[in-house]
C-alpha positions as a printed NumPy array, in Angstrom:
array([[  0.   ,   0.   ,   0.   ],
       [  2.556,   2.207,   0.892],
       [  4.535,   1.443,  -2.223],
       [  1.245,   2.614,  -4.66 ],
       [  1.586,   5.689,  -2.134],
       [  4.776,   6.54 ,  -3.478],
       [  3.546,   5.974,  -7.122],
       [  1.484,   8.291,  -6.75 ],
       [  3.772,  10.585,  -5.411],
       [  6.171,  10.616,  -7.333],
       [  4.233,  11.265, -10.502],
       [  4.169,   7.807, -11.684],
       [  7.743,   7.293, -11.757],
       [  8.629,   3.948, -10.39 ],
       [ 11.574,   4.886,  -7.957],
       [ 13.264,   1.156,  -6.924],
       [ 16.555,   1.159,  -4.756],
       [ 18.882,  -2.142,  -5.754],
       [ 19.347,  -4.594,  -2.907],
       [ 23.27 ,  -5.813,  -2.149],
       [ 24.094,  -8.377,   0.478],
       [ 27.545,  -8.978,   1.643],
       [ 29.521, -10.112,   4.699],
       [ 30.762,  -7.977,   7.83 ],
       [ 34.531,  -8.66 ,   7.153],
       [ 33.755,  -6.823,   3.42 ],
       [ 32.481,  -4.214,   4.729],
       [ 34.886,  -1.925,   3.141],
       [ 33.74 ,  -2.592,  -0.256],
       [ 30.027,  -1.755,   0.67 ],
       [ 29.835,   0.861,  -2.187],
       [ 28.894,   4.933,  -0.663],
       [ 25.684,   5.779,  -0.603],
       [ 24.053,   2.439,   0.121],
       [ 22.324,   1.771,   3.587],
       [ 24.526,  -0.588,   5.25 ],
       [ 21.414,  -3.022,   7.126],
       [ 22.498,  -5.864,   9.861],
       [ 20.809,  -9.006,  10.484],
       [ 22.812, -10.257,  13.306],
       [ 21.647, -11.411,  16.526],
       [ 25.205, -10.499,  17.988],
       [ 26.504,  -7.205,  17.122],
       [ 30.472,  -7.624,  16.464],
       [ 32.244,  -6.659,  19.452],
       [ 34.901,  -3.573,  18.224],
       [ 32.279,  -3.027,  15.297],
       [ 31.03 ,   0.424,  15.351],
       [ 27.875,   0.997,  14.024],
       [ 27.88 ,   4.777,  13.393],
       [ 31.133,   5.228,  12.085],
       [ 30.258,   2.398,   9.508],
       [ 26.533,   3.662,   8.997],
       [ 24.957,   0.776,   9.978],
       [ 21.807,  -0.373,  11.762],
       [ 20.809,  -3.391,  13.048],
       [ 17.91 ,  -5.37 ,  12.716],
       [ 17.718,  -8.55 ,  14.86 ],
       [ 14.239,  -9.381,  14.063],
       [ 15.581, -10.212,  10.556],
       [ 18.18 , -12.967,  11.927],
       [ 17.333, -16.168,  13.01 ],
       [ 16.285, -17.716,  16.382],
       [ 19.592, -18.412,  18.422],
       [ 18.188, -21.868,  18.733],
       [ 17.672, -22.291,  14.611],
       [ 20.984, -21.359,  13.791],
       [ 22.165, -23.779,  16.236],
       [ 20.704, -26.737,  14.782],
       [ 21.471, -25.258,  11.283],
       [ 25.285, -25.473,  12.438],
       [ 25.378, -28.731,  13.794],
       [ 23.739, -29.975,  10.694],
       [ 20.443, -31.263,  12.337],
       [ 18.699, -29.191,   9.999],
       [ 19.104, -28.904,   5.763],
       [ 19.387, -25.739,   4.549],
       [ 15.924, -26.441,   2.788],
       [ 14.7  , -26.812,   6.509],
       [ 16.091, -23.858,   7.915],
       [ 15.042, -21.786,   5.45 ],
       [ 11.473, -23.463,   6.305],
       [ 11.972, -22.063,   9.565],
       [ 13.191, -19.11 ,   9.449],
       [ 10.349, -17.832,   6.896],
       [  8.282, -18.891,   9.351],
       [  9.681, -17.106,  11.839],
       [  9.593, -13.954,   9.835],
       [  6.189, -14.892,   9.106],
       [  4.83 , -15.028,  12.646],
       [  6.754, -11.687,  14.034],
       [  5.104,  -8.672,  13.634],
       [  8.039,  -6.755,  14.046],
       [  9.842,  -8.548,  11.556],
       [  6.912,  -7.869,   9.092],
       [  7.106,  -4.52 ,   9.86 ],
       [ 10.596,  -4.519,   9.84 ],
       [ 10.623,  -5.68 ,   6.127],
       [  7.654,  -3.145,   4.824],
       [  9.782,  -0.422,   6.186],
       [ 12.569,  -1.581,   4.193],
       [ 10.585,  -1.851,   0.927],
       [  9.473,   1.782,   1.698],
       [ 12.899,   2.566,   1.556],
       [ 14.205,   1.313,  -1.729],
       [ 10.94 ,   2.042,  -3.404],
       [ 12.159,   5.966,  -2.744],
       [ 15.173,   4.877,  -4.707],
       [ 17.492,   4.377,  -1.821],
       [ 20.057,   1.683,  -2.26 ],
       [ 20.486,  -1.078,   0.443],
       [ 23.233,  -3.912,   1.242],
       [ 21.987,  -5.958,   3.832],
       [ 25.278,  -8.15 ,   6.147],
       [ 25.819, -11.151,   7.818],
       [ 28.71 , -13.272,   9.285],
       [ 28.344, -15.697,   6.73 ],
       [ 31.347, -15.611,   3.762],
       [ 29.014, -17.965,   1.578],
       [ 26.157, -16.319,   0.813],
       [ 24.153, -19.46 ,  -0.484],
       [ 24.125, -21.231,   3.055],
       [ 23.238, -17.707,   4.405],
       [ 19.532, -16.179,   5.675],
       [ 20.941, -12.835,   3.478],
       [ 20.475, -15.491,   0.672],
       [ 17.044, -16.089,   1.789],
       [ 16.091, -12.287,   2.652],
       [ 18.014, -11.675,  -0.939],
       [ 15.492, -13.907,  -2.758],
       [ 12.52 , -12.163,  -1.004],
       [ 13.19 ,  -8.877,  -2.548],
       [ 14.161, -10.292,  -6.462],
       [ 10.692, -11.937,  -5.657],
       [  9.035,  -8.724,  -5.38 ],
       [ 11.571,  -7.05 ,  -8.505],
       [ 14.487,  -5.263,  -6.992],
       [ 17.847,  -5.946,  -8.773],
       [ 19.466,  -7.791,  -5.945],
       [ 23.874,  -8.473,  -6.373],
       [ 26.219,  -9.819,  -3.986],
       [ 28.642,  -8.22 ,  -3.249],
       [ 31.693, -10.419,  -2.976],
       [ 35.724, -10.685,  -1.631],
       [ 37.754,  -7.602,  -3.24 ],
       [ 34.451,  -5.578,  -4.345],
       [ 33.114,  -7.466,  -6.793],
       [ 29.402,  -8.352,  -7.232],
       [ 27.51 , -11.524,  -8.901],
       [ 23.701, -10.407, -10.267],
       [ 21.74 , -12.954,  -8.307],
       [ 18.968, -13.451, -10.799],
       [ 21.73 , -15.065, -12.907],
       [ 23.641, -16.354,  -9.992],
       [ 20.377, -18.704,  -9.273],
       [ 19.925, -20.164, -12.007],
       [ 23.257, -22.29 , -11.564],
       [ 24.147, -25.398, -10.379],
       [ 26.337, -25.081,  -6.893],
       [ 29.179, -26.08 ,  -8.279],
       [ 28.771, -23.759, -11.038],
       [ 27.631, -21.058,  -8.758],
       [ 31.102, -21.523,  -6.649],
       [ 33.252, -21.746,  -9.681],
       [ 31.447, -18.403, -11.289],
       [ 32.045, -17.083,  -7.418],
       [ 35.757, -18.028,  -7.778],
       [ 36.543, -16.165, -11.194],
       [ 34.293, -13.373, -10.401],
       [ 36.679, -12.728,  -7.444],
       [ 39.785, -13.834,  -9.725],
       [ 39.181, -10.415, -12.028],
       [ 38.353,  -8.741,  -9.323],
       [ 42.38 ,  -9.179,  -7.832],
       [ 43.361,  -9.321, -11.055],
       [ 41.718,  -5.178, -11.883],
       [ 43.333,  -4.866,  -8.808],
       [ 46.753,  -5.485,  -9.295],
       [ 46.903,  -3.91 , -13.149]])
């Protein structure tokens, strides 16, 4: 609803933000301009969130107790991602949480939105990443050295595929660097 709000509003003009996901320790290759958004339960201790302009949303990570069973491999990732959109689901905050988001991009805002996780595809960013391409944002990780995958592409492949395209995306991305 709000979204047709800002249709309106601005004369028509569909205004969509592009969503990034990343890891904490790449950070630093977050381009400027985009709203850095955590989904940690734990902030990192010696991470500062102001100086890196971040905010945290907890409601948007999963349930200490689903990430533990995730880890010690009592759950798939099919079944934790079962879970957690459930959990999502049944949290009004989180809900909430997520419209406010939308609101955001659909002004044309960029957003990147950080976990722990190095490997996005065993990640809930993965999961939170899919929601928005769902709903037609651009969405692009954004990986080791700066440089980004397109994730509509990036599904389609196999895993070992995806990890090989993963490995030479980051290949040219050293390689740029060190021409």
């Amino acid at each position: 609803m709000l979204s047709l709000l800002l249709y309106i509003i601005n004369g028509g003009k569909i205004m969509r933000g592009k969503v990034y996901t990343s890891y904490i320790a790449n950070i630093k290759h977050i381009p400027e301009g985009v709203k850095k958004i955590l989904i940690t339960r734990i902030i990192p201790q010696g991470l500062n969130l102001i100086s890196h302009n971040l905010v945290c949303f907890q409601e948007l990570s999963p349930l200490k107790q689903t990430l533990k069973e995730y880890k010690n491999k009592k759950l798939t990732f099919e079944e934790f991602e079962s879970k957690f959109r459930k959990q999502i689901n049944n949290s009004d905050m989180a809900l909430m949480t997520l419209e406010i988001i939308e609101s955001y991009l659909d002004e044309g805002n960029d957003i990147c939105i950080i976990c722990y996780e190095k490997d996005m595809k065993v990640c809930h960013r993965s999961i939170e990443g899919r929601y928005y391409l769902s709903l037609g944002y651009e969405w692009a990780e954004i990986i080791k050295g700066g440089g980004m995958i397109n994730q509509e592409a990036y599904t389609q492949f196999s895993p070992a595929h995806a990890l090989a395209y993963t490995k030479m995306t980051e290949l040219a991305v050293l390689l740029k660097e060190t021409m």
